[in-house]
C-alpha positions in Angstrom: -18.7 -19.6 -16.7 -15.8 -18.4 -15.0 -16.1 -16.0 -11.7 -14.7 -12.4 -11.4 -12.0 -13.9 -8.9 -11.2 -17.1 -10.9 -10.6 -14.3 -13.9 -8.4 -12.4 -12.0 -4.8 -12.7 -12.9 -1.8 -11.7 -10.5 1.6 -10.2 -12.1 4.7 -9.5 -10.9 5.3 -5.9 -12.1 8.8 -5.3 -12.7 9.0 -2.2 -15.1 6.0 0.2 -16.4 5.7 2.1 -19.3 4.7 5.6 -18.9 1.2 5.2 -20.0 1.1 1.6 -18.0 3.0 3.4 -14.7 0.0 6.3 -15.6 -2.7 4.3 -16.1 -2.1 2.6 -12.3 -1.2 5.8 -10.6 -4.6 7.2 -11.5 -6.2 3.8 -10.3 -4.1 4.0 -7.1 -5.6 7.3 -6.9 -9.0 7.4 -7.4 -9.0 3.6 -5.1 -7.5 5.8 -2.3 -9.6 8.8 -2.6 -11.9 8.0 -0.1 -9.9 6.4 2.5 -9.7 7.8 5.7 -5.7 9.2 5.9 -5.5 10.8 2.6 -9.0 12.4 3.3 -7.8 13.8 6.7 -4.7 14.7 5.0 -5.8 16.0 1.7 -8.8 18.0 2.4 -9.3 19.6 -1.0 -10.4 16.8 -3.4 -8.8 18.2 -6.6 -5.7 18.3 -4.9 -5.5 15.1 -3.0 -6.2 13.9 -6.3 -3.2 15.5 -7.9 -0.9 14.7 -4.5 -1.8 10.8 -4.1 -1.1 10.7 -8.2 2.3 11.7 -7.5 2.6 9.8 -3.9 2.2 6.5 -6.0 4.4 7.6 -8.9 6.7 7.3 -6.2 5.7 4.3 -4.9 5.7 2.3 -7.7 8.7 3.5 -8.8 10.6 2.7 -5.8 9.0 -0.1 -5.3 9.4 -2.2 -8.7 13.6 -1.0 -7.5 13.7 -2.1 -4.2 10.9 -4.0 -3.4 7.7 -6.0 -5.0 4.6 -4.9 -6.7 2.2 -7.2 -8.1 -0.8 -6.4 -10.1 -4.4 -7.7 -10.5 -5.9 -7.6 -14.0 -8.9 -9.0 -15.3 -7.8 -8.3 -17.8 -7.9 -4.3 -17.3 -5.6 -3.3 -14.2 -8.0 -3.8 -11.4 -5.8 -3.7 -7.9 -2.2 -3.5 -6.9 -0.2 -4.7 -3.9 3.6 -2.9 -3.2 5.9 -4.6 -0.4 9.1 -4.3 0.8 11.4 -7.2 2.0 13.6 -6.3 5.5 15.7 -3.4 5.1 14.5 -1.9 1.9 12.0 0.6 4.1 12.0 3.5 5.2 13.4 4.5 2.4 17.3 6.7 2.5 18.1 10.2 2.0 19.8 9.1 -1.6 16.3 7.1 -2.8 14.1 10.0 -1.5 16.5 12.3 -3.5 15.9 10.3 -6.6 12.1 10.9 -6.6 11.9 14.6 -5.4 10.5 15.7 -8.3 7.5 14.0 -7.6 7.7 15.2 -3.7 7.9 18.9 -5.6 4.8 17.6 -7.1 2.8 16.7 -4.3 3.7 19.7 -2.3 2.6 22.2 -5.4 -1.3 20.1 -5.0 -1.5 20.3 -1.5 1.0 21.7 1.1 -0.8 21.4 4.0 -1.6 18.1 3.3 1.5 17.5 2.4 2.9 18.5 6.5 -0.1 16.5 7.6 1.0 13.0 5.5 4.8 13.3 7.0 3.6 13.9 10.3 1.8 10.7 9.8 4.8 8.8 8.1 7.0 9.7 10.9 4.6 8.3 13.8 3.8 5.1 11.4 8.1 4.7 11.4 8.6 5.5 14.8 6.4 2.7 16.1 7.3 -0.3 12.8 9.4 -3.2 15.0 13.2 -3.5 14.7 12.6 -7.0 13.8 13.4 -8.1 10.5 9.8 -8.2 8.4 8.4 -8.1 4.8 6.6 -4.4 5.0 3.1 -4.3 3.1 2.8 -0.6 2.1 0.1 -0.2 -0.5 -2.8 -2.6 -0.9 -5.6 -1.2 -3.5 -8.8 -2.1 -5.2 -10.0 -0.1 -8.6 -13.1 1.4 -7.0 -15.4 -0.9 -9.8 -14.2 -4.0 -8.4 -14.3 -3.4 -4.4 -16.1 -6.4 -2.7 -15.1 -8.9 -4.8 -12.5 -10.8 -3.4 -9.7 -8.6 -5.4 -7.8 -7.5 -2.6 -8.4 -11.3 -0.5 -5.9 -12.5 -3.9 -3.7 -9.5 -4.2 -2.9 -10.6 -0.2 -3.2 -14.6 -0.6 -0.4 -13.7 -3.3 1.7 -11.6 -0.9 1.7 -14.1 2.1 2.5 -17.2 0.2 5.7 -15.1 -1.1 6.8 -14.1 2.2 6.0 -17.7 4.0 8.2 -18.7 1.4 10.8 -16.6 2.1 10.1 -17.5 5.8 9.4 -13.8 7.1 7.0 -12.1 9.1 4.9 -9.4 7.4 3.6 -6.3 9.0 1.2 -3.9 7.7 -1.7 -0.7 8.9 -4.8 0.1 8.5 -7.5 2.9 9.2 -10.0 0.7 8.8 -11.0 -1.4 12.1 -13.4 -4.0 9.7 -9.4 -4.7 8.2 -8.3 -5.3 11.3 -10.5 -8.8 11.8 -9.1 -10.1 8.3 -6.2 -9.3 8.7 -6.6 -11.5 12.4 -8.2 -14.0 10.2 -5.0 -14.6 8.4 -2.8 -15.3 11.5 -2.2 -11.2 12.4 -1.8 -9.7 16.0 -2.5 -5.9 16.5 0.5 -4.2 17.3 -0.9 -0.6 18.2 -4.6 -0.1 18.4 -6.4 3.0 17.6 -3.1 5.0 16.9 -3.0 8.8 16.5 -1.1 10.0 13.5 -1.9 13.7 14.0 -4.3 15.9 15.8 -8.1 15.1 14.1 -6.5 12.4 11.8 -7.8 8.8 11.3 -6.9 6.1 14.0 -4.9 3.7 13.0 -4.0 0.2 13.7 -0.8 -2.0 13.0 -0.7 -5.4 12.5 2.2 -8.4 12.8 1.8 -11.4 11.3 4.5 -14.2 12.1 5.7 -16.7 9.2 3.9 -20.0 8.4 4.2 -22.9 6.5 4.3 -22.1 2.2 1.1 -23.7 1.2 0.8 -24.0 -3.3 1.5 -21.1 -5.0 -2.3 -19.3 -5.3 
């Protein structure tokens, strides 16, 4: 009998439908609810609910465009990965334009929130390296399947593409526990314990230099 992980299948997403691009913004969603930015951000739940659907409507959407998103399933959508290769992020004032109507959208949930999350984005840009890198925005875990090796593939996936491409990767995380993965797979901490704004969640940055392609995973 096959294992959850051996199960688990990872696709390259390169166009949604609107009930596939809804069905994973609600996953996105409800995987994020309880981490630590969109918590301090998003104080009201029914809200943050309503702003992080619309912040990955966004994401996805730009990021099947302009960068990567791959997608777990087993065989229901159970985690999703979204990266940028060098000089596809931050995004420019013409993509940002394109996706306002879902910027309205998370403004109208939470607008408070809303000021919190940019004040956050703009610290998180200010300090990303000059040096050309493969950016990992969004890494996420349907809430059912956390802690069992979903994300460990969604990455294993990500790294062998970039090692591939021969490009160091770059990534942040609230979560110190991360932070010793991530070192695991060959990362250095950039920034430790990083404010984003006043009372918000610490964060930490992590570079992770290119290494030899192993087999595809």
């Amino acid at each position: 009998m096959q294992s959850d992980t051996e199960q688990i299948e990872i696709r390259d997403v390169r166009n949604l439908s609107l009930e596939q691009l809804r069905e994973a913004t609600v996953m996105l969603a409800d995987a994020f609810d309880t981490e630590p930015l969109p918590r301090a951000a998003f104080s009201n739940p029914a809200g943050r609910a309503k702003a992080l659907r619309a912040l990955f409507t966004v994401m996805l959407e730009d990021g099947m465009r302009f960068g990567r998103v791959h997608f777990a399933y087993n065989p229901a959508l159970v985690g999703a990965l979204v990266w940028y290769p060098p000089g596809a992020y931050p995004l420019p004032p013409s993509r940002h334009i394109r996706l306002m109507t879902q910027y309205l959208r998370m403004a109208a949930a939470d607008i408070l929130g809303c000021i919190k999350f940019l004040r956050a984005l703009a610290v998180l840009n200010r300090v990303r390296p000059k040096q050309p890198h493969c950016y990992c925005c969004c890494l996420a875990v349907a809430f059912s399947y956390q802690g069992r090796r979903v994300g460990p593939k969604l990455v294993a996936h990500f790294l062998y593409e970039v090692d591939r491409l021969r490009l160091p990767s770059y990534w942040e995380t609230q979560k110190q526990s991360s932070v010793y993965w991530y070192r695991r797979l060959g990362g250095c901490v950039l920034h430790e314990g990083l404010e984003l704004f006043h009372g918000g969640p610490r964060t930490w940055t992590v570079w992770r230099e290119a290494q030899q392609a192993n087999a595809a995973p």
